[in-house]
Residue frames as a rotation matrix with the C-alpha (Angstrom) as fourth column:
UNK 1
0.445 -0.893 -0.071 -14.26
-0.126 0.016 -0.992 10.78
0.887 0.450 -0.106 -5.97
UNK 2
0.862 0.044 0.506 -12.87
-0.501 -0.086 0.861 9.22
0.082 -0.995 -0.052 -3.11
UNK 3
0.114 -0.729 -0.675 -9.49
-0.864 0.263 -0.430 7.49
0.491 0.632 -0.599 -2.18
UNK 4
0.737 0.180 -0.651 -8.77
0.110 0.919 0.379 4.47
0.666 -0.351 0.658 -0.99
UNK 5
0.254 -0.532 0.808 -6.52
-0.966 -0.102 0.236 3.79
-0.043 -0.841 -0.539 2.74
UNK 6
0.938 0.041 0.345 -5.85
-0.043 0.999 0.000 0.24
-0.344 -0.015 0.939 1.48
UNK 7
0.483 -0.866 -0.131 -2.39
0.205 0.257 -0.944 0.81
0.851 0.429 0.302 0.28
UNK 8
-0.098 -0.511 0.854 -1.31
-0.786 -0.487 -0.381 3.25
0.611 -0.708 -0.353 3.71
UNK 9
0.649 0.246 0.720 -3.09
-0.715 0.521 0.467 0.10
-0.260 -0.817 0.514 5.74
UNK 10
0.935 -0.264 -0.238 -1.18
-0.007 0.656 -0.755 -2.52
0.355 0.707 0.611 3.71
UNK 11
0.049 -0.865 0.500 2.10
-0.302 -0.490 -0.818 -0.39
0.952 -0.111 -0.286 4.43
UNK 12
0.059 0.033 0.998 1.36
-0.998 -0.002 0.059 -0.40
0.004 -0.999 0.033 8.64
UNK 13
0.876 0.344 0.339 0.79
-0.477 0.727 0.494 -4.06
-0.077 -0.595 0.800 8.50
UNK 14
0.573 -0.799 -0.181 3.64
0.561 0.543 -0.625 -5.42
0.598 0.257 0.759 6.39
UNK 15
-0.341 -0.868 0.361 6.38
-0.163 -0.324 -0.932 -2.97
0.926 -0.377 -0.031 8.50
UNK 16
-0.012 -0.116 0.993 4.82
-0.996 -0.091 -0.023 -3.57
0.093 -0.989 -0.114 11.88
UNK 17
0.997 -0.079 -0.019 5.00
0.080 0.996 0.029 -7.88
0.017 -0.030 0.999 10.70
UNK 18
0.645 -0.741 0.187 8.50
-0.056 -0.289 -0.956 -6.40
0.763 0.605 -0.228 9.87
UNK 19
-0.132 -0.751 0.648 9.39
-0.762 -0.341 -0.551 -5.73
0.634 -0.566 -0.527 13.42
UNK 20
0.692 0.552 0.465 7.59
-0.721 0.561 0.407 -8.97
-0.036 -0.617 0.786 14.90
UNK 21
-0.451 -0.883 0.130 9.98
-0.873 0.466 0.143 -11.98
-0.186 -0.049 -0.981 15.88
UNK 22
-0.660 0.744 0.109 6.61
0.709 0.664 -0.238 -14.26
-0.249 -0.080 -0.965 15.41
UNK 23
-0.485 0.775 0.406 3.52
0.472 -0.159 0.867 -14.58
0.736 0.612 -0.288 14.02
UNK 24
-0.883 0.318 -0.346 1.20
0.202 -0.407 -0.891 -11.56
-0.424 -0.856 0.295 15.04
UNK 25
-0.609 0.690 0.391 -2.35
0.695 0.702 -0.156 -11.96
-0.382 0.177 -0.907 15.53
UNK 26
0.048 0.595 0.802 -5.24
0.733 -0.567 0.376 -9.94
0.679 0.570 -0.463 13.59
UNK 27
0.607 0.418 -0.676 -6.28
0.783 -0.172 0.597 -8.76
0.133 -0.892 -0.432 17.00
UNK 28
0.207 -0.705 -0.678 -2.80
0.382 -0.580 0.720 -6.81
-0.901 -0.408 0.149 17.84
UNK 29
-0.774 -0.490 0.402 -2.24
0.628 -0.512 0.586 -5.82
-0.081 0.706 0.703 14.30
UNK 30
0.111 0.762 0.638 -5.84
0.770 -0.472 0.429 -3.97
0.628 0.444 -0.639 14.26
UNK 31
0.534 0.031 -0.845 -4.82
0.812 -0.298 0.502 -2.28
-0.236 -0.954 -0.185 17.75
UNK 32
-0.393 -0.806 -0.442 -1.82
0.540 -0.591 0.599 -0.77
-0.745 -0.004 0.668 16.03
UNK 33
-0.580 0.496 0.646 -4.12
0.802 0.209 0.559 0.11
0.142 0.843 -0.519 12.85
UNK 34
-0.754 0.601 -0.265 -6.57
-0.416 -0.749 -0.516 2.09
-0.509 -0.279 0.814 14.94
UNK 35
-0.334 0.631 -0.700 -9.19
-0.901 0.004 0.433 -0.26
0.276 0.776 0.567 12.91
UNK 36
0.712 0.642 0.284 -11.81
-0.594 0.767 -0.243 -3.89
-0.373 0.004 0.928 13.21
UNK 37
-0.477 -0.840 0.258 -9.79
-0.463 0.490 0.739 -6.85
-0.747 0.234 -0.622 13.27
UNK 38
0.663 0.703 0.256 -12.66
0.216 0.148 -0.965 -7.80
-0.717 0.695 -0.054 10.24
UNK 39
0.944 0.288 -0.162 -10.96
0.006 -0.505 -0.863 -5.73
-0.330 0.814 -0.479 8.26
UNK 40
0.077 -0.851 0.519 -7.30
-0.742 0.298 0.600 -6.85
-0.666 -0.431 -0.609 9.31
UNK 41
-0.220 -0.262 0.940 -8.06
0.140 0.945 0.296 -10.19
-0.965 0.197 -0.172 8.20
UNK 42
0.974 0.227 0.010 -9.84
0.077 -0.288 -0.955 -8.96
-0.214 0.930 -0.298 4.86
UNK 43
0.658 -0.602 -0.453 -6.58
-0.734 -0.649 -0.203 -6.86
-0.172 0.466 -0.868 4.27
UNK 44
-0.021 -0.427 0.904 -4.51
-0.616 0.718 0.325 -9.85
-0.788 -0.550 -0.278 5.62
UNK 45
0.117 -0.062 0.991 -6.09
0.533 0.846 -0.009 -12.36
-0.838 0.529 0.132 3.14
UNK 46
0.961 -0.106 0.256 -5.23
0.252 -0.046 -0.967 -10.07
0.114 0.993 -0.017 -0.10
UNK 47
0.542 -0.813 0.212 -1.88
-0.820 -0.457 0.346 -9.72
-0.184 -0.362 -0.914 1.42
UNK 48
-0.123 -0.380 0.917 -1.32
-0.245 0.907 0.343 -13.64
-0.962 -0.182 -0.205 1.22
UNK 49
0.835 0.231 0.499 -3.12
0.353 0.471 -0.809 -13.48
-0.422 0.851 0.311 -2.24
UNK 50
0.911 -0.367 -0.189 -0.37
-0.402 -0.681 -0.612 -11.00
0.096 0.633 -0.768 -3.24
UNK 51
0.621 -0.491 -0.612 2.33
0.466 0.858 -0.215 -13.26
0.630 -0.152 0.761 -1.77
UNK 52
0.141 -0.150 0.978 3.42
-0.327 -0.940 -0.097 -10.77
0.934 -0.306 -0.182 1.18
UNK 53
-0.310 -0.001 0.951 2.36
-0.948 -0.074 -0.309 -12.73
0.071 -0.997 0.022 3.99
UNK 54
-0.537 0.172 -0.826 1.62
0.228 0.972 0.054 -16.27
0.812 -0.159 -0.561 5.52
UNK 55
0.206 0.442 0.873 -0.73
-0.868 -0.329 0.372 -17.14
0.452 -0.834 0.316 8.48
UNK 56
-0.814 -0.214 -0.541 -0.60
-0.017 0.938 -0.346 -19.71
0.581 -0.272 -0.767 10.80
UNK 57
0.037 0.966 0.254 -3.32
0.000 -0.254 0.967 -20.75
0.999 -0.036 -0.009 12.78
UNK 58
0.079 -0.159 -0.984 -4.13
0.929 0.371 0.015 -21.53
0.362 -0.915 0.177 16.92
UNK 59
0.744 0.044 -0.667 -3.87
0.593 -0.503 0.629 -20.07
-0.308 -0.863 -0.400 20.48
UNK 60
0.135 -0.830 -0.541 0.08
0.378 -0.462 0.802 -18.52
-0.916 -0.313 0.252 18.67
UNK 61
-0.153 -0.004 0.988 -0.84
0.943 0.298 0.148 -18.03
-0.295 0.955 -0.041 15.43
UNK 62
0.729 0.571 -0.376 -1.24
0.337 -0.779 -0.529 -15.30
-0.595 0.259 -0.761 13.17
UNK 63
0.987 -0.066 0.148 0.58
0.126 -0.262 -0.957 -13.37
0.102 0.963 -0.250 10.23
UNK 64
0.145 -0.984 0.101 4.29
0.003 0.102 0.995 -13.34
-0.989 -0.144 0.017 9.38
UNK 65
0.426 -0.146 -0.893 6.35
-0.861 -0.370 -0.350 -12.08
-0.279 0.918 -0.283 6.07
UNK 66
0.972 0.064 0.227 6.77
0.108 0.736 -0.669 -14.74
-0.209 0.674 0.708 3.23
UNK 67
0.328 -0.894 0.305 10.12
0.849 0.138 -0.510 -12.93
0.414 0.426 0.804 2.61
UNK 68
-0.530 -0.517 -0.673 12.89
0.811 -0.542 -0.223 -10.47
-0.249 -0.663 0.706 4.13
UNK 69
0.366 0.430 -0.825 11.31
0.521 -0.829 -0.202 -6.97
-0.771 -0.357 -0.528 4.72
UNK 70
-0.147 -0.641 -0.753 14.26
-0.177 -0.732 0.658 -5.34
-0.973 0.230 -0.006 2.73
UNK 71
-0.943 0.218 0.250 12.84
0.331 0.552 0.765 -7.73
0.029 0.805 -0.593 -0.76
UNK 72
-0.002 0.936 0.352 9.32
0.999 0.015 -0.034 -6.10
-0.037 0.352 -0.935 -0.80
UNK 73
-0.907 -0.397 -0.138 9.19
0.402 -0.916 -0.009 -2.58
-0.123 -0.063 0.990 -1.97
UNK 74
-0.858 0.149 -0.492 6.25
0.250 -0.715 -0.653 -0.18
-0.449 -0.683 0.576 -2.29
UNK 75
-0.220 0.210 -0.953 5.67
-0.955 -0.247 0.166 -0.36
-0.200 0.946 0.255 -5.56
UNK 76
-0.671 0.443 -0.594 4.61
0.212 0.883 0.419 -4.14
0.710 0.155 -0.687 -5.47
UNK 77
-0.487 0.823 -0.293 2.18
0.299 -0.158 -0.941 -3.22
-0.820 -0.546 -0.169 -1.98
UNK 78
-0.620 0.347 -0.704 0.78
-0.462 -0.887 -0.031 -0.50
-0.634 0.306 0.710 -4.06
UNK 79
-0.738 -0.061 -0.673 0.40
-0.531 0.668 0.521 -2.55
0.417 0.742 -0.525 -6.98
UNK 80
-0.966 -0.036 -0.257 -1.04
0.148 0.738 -0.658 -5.11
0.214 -0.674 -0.707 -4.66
UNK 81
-0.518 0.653 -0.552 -3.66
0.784 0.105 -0.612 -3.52
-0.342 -0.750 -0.566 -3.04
UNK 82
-0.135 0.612 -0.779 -4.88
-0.351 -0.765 -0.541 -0.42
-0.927 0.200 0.318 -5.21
UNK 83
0.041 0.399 0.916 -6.93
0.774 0.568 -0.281 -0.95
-0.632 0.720 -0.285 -8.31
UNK 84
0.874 0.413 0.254 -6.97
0.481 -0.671 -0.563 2.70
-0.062 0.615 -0.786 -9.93
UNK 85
0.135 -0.896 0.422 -4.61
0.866 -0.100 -0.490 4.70
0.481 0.432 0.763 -11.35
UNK 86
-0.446 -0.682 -0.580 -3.06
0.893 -0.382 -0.237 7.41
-0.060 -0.624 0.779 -9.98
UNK 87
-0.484 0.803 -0.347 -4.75
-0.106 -0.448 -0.888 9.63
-0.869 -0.392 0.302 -11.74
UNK 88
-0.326 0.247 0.913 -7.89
0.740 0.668 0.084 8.92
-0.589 0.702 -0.400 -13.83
UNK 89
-0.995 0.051 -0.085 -9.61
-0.093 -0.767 0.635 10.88
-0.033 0.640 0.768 -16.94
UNK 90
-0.606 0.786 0.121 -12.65
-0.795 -0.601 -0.077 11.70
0.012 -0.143 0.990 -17.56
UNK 91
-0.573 0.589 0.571 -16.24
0.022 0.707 -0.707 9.45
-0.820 -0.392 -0.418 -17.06
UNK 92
0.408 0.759 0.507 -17.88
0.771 0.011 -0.637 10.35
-0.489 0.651 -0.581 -20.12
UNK 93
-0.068 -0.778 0.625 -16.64
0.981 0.063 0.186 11.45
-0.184 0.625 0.759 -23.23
UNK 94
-0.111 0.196 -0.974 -16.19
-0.148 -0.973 -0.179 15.86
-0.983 0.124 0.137 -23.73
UNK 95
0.595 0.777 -0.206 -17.37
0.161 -0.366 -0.916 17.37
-0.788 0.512 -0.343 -26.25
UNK 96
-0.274 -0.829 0.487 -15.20
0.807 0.078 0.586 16.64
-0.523 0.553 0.648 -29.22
UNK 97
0.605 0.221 0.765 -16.75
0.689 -0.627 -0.363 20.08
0.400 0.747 -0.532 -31.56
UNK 98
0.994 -0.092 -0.055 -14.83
-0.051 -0.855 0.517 21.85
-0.094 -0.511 -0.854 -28.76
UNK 99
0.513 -0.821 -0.250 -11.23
-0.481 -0.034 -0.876 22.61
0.711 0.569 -0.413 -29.28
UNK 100
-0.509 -0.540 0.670 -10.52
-0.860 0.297 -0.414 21.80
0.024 -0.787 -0.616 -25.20
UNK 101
0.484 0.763 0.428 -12.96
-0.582 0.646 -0.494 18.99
-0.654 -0.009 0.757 -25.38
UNK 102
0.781 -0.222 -0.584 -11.65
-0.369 0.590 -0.718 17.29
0.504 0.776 0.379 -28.60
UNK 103
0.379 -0.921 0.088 -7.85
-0.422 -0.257 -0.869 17.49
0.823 0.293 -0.486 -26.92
UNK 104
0.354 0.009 0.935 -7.99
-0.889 -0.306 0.340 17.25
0.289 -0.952 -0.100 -23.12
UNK 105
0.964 0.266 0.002 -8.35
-0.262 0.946 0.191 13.49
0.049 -0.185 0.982 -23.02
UNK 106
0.852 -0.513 0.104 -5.10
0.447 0.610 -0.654 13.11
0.272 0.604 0.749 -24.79
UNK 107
-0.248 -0.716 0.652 -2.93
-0.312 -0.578 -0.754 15.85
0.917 -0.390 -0.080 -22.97
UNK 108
0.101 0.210 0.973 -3.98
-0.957 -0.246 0.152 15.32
0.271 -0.946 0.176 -19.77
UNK 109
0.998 -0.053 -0.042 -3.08
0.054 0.998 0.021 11.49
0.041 -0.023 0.999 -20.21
UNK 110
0.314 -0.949 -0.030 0.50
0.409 0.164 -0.898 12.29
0.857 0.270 0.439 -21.10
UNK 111
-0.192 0.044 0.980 0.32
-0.943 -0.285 -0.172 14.35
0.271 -0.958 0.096 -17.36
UNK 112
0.777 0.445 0.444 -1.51
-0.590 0.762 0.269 11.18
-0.219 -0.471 0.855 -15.83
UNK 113
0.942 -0.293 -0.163 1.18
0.251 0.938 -0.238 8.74
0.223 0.183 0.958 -17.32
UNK 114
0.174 -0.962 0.209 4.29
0.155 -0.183 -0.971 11.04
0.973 0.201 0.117 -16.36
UNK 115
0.171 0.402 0.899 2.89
-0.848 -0.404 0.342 11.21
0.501 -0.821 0.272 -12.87
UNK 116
0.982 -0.098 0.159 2.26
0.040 0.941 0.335 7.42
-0.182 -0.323 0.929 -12.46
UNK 117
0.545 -0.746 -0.384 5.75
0.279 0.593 -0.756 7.07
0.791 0.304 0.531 -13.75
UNK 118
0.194 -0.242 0.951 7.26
-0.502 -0.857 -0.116 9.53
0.843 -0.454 -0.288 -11.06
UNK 119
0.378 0.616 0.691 5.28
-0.910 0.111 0.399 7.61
0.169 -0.780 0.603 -8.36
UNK 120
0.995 0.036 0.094 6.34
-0.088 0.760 0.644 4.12
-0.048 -0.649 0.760 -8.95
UNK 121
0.173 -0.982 0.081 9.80
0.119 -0.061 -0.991 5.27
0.978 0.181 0.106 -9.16
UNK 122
-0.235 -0.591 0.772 9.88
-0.620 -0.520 -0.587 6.50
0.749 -0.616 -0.244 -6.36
UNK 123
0.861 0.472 0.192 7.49
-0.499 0.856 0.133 3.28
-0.102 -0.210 0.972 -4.93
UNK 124
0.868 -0.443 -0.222 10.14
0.301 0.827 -0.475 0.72
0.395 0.346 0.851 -6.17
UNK 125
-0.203 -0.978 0.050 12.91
-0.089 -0.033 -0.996 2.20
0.975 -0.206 -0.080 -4.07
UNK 126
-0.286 -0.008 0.958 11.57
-0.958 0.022 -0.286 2.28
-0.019 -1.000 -0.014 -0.60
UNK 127
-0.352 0.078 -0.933 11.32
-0.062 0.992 0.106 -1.08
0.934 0.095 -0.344 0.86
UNK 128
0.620 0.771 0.144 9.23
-0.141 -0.071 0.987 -2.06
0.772 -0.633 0.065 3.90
UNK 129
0.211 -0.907 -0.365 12.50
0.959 0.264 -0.101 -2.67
0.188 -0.329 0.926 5.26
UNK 130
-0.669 -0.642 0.375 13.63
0.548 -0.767 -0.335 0.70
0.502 -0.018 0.865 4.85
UNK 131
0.156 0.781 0.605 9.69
-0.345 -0.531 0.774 2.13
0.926 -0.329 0.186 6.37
UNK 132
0.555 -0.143 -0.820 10.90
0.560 0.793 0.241 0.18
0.615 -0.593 0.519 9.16
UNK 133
-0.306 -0.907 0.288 14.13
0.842 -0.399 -0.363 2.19
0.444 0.131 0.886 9.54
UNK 134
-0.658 0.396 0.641 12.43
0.328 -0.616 0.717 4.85
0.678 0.681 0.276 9.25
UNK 135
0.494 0.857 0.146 9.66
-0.074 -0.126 0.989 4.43
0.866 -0.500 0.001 11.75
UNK 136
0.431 -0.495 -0.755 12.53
0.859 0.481 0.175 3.60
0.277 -0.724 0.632 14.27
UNK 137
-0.660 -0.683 0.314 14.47
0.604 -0.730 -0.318 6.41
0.447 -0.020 0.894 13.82
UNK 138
-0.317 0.471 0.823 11.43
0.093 -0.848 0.521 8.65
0.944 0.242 0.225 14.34
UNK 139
0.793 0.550 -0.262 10.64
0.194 0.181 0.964 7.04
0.578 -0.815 0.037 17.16
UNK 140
-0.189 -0.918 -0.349 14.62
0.968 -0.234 0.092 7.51
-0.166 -0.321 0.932 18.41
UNK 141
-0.750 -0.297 0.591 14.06
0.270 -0.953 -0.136 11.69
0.604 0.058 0.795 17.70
UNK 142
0.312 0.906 0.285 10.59
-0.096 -0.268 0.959 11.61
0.945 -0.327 0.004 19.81
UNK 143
0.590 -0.063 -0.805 12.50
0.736 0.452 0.504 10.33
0.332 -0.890 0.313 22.90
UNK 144
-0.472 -0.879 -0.070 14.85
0.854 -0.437 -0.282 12.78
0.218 -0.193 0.957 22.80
């Protein structure tokens, strides 16, 4: 049961293309990452599949948003780049003679589906625009 860092990486790339004035290469976006530009470009090319980002090639090339910062919200990254729900239910099926067995599946779904809802509510208001903001400001209260 592990999660995945493919939605938090997603996030870092699209708000730090956010603050770029020009395309920025794999190289400098893995620096800021803390991570293999391999895995940049990996992340990179389901970013372009998702329609997030453009590349360009050459010596100046390299990624740049498809559209304004403040028009992509969380809840499409998310979307984007994770494959599982939020949370899942069992792997194999309990024991339906049992009274918690028979039931669980079906309560614990109506939890799982009031959760997910919760989440991309609150997903579909922040915009990478606004994680921007955000990441500015914070940096404006560290200087001080």
């Amino acid at each position: 049961m592990s999660t995945s860092s493919r939605f938090a990486v997603a996030v870092h790339i699209l708000t730090l293309l956010a603050q770029a004035e020009g395309p920025v290469p794999s190289s400098m976006i893995a620096g800021s990452v803390g991570t293999n530009p391999a895995l940049i470009r990996r992340m990179i090319g389901a970013l372009t599949e998702a329609g997030f980002v453009t590349t360009t090639m050459g010596s100046t090339g390299g990624a740049m948003l498809t559209r304004p910062a403040s028009q992509i919200t969380l809840l499409e990254v998310f979307q984007a780049t994770e494959t599982t729900a939020l949370i899942t239910l069992h792997q194999s099926a309990p024991n339906p003679a049992c009274l918690v067995g028979r039931e669980i599946t079906g309560t614990l779904q109506v939890v799982a589906d009031r959760a997910q809802a919760a989440m991309d509510a609150t997903l579909a208001e922040i915009t990478i625009a606004s994680m921007l903001g955000e990441v500015e400001h914070a940096a404006r209260r560290r200087k001080r």
